[in-house]
N, C-alpha and C positions, 0 to 999 in steps of 0.2 A: 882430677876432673878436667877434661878440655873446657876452650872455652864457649864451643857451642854446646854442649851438654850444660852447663852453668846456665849459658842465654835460658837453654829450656826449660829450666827451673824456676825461673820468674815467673809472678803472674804479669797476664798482657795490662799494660797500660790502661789505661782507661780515661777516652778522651770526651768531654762534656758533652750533650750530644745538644742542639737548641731546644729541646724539651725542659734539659736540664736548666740551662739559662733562663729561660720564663719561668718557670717553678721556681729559682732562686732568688728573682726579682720580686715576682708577687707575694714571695714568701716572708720577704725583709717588708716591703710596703704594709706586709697585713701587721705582721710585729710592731712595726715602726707608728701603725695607723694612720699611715697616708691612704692607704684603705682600711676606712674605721666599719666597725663593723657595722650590721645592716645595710651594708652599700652595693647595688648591684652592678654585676660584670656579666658581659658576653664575650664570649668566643671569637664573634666578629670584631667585637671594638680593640679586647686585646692584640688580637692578631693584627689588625690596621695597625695599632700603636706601634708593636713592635718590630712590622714590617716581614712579618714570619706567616706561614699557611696556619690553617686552624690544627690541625691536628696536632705538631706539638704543646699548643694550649689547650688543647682538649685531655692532651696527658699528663699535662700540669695541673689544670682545673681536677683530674683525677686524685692525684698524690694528696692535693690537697684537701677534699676531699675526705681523703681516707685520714687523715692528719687530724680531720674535725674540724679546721676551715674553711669548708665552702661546703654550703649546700646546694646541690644539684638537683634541681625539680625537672625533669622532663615537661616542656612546654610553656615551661615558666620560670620567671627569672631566677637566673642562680645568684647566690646571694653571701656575701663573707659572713659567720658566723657569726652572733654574740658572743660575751667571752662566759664560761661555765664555770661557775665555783666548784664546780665537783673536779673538773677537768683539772684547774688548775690545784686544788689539794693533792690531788694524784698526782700531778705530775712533780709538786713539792718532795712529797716523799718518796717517790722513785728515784729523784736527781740527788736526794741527801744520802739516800744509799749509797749511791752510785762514786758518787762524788768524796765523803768520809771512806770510804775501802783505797781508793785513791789517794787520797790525803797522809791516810798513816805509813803508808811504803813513801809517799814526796818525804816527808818527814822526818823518815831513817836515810834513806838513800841522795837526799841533794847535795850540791857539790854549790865550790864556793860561785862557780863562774853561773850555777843554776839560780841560788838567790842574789846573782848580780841581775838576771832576769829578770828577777818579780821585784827587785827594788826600782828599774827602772820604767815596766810597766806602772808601779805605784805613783813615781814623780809625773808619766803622762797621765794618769788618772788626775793628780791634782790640777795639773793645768789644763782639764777638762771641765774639771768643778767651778777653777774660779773665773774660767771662759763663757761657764754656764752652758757647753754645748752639751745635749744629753746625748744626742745622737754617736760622738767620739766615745765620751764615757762609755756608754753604752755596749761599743765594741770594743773598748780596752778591758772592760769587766769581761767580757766573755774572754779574752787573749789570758787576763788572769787564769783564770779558773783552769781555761783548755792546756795551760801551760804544765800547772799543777798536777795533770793527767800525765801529760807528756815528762816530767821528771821522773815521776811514778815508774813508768817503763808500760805504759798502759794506756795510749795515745788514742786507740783504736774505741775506749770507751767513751769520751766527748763528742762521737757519730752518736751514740746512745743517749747521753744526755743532750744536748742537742739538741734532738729530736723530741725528748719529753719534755722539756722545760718549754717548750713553744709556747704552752697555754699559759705560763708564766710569764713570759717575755712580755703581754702586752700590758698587765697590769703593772708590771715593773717599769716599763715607759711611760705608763699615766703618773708613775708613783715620783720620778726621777727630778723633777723640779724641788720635792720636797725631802726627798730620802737619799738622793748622790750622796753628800759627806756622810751620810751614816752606813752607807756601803763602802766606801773609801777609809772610814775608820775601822770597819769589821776587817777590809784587808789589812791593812797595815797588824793589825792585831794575829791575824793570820799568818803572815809573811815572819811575824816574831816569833810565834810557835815554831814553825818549819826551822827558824833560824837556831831555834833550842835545842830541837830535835824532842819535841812533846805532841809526842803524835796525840795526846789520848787529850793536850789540850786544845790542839789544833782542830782535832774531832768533835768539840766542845762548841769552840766559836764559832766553826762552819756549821751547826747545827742553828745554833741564835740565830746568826746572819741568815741562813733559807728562812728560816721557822717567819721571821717579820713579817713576811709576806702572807700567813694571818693574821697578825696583829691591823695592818692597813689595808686589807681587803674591804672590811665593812666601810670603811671612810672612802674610799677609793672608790666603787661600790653607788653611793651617796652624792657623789660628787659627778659623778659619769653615769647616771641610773641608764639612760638611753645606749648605752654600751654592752650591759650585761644582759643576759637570759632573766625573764621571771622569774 
């Protein structure tokens, strides 16, 4: 094979376009609850902010949108979502699927230099915990997880979860002052499994560790009533 025949083989690059970049920002703020829900956004204010014309925030306001973050009233203010119990159980048991199929091939297939990976993501997890920043935690928990895909041989599936776990992500930020070390302990617990090669207990843990998040829904729930849907 030459090597412009090889080049043609590739797919094309794909380079962010400023759509992308504002749907990523608002995306993380809605998660994050720098935008909490019930809080209204325009088109115009975003685009001021950002310094960008309305239209790729209009294709952002869209995504999201479709996501079940923003609702869009023609004529009237759009508005970031409350967070939906239904939304986020579904999306509980989408991501354990998702996430356990995954898990049992990291389990058979990791390599030594792979759980030097997730031992070291585990130490910055601690010193996220006793930092108390949730927002680090936060994304080292997902580096975890997305990692665990990636030894798998199956990288391509954390765009999928990702994407479901969103309606999770925000109760898991309200949850994170009080549940961090109990996610930092599910890992560690997890990271020994992989280390055994027990996928079927590994399967096990990751199962408790999602599953929590109906155990602290209803308190979580109680605590932030003005957050959620009636």
């Amino acid at each position: 094979m030459t090597a412009s025949s090889a080049l043609k083989a590739l797919e094309p690059i794909r380079i962010p376009s400023v759509a992308d970049a504002v749907f990523e920002e608002l995306h993380q703020q809605i998660l994050s609850l720098e935008l909490a829900p019930g809080t209204r956004v325009s088109e115009v204010e975003v685009a001021r902010a950002f310094g960008v014309s309305r239209q790729p925030v209009r294709d952002a306001f869209y995504r999201l949108s479709q996501l079940g973050f923003l609702m869009i009233r023609p004529q009237r203010a759009t508005v970031i979502t409350k967070i939906s119990e239904t939304a986020v159980l579904r999306a509980r048991f989408v991501r354990t699927a998702l996430e356990i199929a995954c898990l049992r091939v990291a389990a058979e297939v990791a390599t030594n230099d792979d759980i030097k990976d997730l031992e070291k993501l585990i130490k910055e997890q601690q010193a996220a915990v006793s930092a108390n920043e949730r927002q680090v935690f936060h994304r080292l928990d997902d580096d975890f997880h997305r990692r665990i895909c990636e030894i798998s041989g199956h990288a391509y599936v954390w765009a999928l979860i990702r994407e479901q776990k969103a309606h999770m992500d925000r109760v898991r930020f309200l949850s994170l002052a009080s549940s961090a070390q109990t996610a930092l302990d599910d890992h560690v617990l997890l990271l020994a499994a992989i280390r055994d090669r027990d996928g079927t207990g590994a399967a096990d843990r990751l199962t408790i560790h999602l599953g929590r998040i109906e155990n602290i829904l209803g308190r979580i729930r109680a605590e932030n009533s003005d957050h959620f849907e009636e």
